[in-house]
Every structure is written in C-alpha cells, then in structure tokens.
C-alpha positions as CSV (number, residue, x, y, z in Angstrom):
1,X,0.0,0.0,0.0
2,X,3.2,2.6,0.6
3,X,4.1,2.4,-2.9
4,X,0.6,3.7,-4.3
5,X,0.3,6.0,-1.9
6,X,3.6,7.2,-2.5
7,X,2.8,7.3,-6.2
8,X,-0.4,9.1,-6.0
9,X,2.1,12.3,-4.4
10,X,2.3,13.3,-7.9
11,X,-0.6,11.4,-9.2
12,X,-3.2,13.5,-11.3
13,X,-5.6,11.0,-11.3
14,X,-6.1,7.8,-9.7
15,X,-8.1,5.3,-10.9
16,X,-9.2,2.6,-9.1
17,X,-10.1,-0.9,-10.4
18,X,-12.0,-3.1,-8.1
19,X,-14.6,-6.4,-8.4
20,X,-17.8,-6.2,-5.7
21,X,-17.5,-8.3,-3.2
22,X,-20.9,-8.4,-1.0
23,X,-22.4,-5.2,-2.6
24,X,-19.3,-2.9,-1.9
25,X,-15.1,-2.6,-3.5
26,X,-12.8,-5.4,-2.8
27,X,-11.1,-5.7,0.9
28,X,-8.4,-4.8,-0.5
29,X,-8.9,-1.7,-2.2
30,X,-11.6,-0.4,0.5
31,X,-8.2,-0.8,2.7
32,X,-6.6,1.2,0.2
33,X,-9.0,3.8,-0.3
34,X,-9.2,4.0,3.2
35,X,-5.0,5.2,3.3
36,X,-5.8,7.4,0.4
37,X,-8.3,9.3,2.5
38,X,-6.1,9.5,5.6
39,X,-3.1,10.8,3.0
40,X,-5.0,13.6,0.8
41,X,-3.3,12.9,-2.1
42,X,-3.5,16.4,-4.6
43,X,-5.6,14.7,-7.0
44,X,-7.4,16.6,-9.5
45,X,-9.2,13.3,-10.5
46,X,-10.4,10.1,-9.0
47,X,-12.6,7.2,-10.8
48,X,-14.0,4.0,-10.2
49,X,-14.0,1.1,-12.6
50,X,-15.5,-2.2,-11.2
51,X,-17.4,-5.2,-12.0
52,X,-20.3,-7.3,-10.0
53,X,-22.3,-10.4,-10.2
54,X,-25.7,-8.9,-9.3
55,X,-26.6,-6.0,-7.3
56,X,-23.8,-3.6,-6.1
57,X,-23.3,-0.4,-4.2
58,X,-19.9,-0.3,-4.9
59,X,-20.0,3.2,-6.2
60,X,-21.5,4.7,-3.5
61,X,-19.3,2.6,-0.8
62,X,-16.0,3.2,-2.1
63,X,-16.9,6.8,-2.4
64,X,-17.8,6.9,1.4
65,X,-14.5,5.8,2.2
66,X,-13.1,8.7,0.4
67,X,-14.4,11.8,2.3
68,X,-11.3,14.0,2.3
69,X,-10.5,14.0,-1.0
70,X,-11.6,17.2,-2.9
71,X,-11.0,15.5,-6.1
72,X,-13.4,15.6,-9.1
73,X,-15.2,12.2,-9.9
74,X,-15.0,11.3,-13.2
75,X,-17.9,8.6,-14.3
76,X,-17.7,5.2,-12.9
77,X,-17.6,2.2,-15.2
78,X,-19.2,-1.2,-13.8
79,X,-19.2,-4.4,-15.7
80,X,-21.4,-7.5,-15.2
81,X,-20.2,-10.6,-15.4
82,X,-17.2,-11.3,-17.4
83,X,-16.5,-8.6,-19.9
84,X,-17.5,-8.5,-23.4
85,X,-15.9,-6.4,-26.7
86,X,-18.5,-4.1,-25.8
87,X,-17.3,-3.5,-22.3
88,X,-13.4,-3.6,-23.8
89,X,-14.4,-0.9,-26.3
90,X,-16.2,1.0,-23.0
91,X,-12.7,0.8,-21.4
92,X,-11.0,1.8,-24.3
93,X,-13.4,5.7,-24.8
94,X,-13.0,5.5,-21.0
95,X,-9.3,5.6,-20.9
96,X,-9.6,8.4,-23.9
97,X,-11.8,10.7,-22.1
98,X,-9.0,10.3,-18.7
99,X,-5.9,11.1,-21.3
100,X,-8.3,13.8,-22.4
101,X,-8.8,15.3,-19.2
102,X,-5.2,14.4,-18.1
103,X,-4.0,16.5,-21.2
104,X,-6.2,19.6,-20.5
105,X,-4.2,19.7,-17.3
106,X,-0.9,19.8,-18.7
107,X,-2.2,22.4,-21.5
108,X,-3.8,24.7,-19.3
C-alpha cells in the first residue's frame, strides 16, 4: 500500500479498479482507499472502474470511504459478469476521455 500511496504524491488521477464483493469494493482496495483518505493525495481526479455479479453499491461505498479527498469524480464504469468487446471498447473511450482530461491539465 506505501508504494501507491507514494505514487499518488504526484498522481493527477487515480483510478481505481476493483470487483464487488458483497455489494461494496474489494477488501483490499476499500483498505486502500481507506489510506488514500487518511493521506489527501492532490488529486485533480479520482474514478472508479468495477465489476459485480448482481446487485452492487460499490460506487457509493468506495466513495464513502473517500471523504477528504476534494477531487473531481470522473464517471464510474461497472461491468457485469465477465466482460465483453463491448465493455473492452467502454474501457477503451474510457481511458480516452481520462488522457483527455489528463491533457487539458498539462495544456492549461
């Protein structure tokens, strides 16, 4: 967990990927989201991309974990099931419209 969090110092944007485990994130990255928060990482942007079997709050749950960050939330993108091309060409606009933003940043 040090080395993310030591990443995200410089970090723009931190995405994070995470299945749903009983309706919320992973263990793992609720734990993580949960040193994020303590941290305050200068993000300018933080999303969520996830996937779930049936229902989910994941969105809403990781967010919760996240209180002190001031960062702007970009859309989340959930998957069901296993993915499909569809949901690879999702990923695929959704990484574009991050560089996007990401670029703006750096032009502005």
């Amino acid at each position: 967990m040090g080395k993310v969090v030591e990443d995200t110092v410089d970090a723009a944007c931190l995405i994070m990927a995470a299945p749903t485990v009983l309706t919320g994130p992973h263990p793992a990255a609720g734990a993580m989201a949960l040193m994020l928060n303590a941290f305050k990482p200068p993000l300018k942007y933080i999303a969520l991309i996830g996937s779930f079997g049936w229902g989910s709050q994941i969105e809403k749950r990781f967010y919760d974990l996240l209180p002190q960050l001031k960062a702007e939330r970009l859309a989340t993108l959930l998957v069901k099931g296993l993915p499909t091309e569809e949901d690879y060409k999702l990923l695929d606009d959704y990484a574009q419209m991050v560089k996007e933003k990401l670029t703006s940043i750096s032009e502005g």
